[in-house]
C-alpha positions in Angstrom: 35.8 46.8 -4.4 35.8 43.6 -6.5 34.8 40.5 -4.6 37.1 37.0 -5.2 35.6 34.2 -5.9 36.9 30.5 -6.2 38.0 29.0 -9.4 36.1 26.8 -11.5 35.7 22.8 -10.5 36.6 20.6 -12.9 34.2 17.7 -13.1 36.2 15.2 -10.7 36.5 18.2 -8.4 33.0 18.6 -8.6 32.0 15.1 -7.5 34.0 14.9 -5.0 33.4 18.5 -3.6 29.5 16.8 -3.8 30.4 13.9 -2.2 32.0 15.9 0.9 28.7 17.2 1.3 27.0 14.1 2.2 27.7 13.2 5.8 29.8 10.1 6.8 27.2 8.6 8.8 24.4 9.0 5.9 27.1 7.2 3.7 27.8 4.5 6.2 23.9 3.7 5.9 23.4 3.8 2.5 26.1 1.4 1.9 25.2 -0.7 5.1 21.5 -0.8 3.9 22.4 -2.1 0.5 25.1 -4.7 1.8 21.9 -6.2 3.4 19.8 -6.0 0.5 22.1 -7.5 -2.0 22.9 -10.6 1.0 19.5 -11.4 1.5 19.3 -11.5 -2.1 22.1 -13.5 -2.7 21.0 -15.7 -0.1 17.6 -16.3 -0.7 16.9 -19.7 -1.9 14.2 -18.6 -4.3 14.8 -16.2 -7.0 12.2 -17.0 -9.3 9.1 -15.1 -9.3 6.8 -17.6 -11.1 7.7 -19.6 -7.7 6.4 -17.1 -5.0 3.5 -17.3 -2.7 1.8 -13.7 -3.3 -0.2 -12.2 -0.6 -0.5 -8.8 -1.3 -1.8 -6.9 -4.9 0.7 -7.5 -7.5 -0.4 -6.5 -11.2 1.5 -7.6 -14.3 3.6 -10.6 -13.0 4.5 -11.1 -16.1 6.5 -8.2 -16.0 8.5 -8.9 -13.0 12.0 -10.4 -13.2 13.6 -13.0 -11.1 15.9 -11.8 -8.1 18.9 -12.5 -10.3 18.4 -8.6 -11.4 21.0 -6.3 -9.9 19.2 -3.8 -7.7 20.5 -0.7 -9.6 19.0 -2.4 -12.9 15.6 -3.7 -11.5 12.3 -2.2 -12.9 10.2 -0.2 -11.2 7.5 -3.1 -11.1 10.6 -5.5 -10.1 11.8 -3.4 -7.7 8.4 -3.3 -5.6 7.8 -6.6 -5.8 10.8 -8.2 -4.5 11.3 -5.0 -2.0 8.0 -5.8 -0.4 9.6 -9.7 0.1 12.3 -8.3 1.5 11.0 -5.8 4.3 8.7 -9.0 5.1 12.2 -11.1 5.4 15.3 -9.3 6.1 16.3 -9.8 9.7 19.4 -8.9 12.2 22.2 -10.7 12.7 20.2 -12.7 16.1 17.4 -13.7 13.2 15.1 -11.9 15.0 13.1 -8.6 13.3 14.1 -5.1 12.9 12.4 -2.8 14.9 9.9 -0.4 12.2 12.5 2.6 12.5 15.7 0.3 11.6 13.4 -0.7 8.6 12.3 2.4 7.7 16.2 3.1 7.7 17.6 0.9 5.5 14.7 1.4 2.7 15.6 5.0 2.8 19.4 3.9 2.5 18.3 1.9 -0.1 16.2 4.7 -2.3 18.7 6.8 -1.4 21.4 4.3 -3.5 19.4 4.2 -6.5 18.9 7.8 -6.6 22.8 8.3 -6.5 23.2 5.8 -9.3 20.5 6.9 -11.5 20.2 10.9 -10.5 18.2 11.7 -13.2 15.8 9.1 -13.8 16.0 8.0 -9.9 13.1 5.6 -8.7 11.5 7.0 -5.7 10.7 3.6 -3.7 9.6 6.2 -0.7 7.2 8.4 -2.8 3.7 7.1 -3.2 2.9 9.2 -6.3 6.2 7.7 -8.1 4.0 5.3 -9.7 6.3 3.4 -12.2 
């Protein structure tokens, strides 16, 4: 007994067959995660990097660009730096902080973004051993 099987996708077929398998709600987040990023970016009154307090370990300044970058284009090195200003700065709607969870959230929305954009050369922001 021969068994049926489904016809070969096409490649916009394919996509959007992939993009069914993503559940609403993850979508929703992703996109609501990087809406915030990209207003507290666009909103931040510096963008300069040379200008910035640094607390924290930051090697190869020179290397980091201003927070003019797009996100989807930022290095790996640029990327760190200005996500580590924004967890610090981002806050709700009240101006008051996200709880760790929420935070947790919209980083992983926002890794989640880049690794759409960039499958195959995807920054890891969440892995630890991704050490670009």
């Amino acid at each position: 007994m021969a068994r049926s099987f489904r016809k070969p996708k096409n490649y916009l077929e394919e996509q959007s067959w992939l993009k069914e398998t993503i559940p609403q709600n993850t979508r929703n987040t992703t996109k609501w995660s990087v809406k915030i990023f990209e207003e507290w970016q666009r909103f931040r009154s510096n963008k300069v990097v040379r200008n910035e307090s640094i607390s924290f370990p930051c090697s190869n300044i020179e290397d980091i660009e201003n927070l003019t970058v797009n996100l989807t284009d930022m290095s790996p090195n640029t990327l760190n730096f200005w996500m580590t200003k924004f967890v610090g700065e981002v806050a709700n709607k009240a101006g008051g902080r996200y709880p760790p969870k929420t935070l947790y959230i919209i980083v992983c929305g926002i890794n989640r973004h880049l690794q759409e954009i960039n499958a195959e050369n995807g920054i890891n922001i969440m892995n630890k051993s991704d050490l670009r």
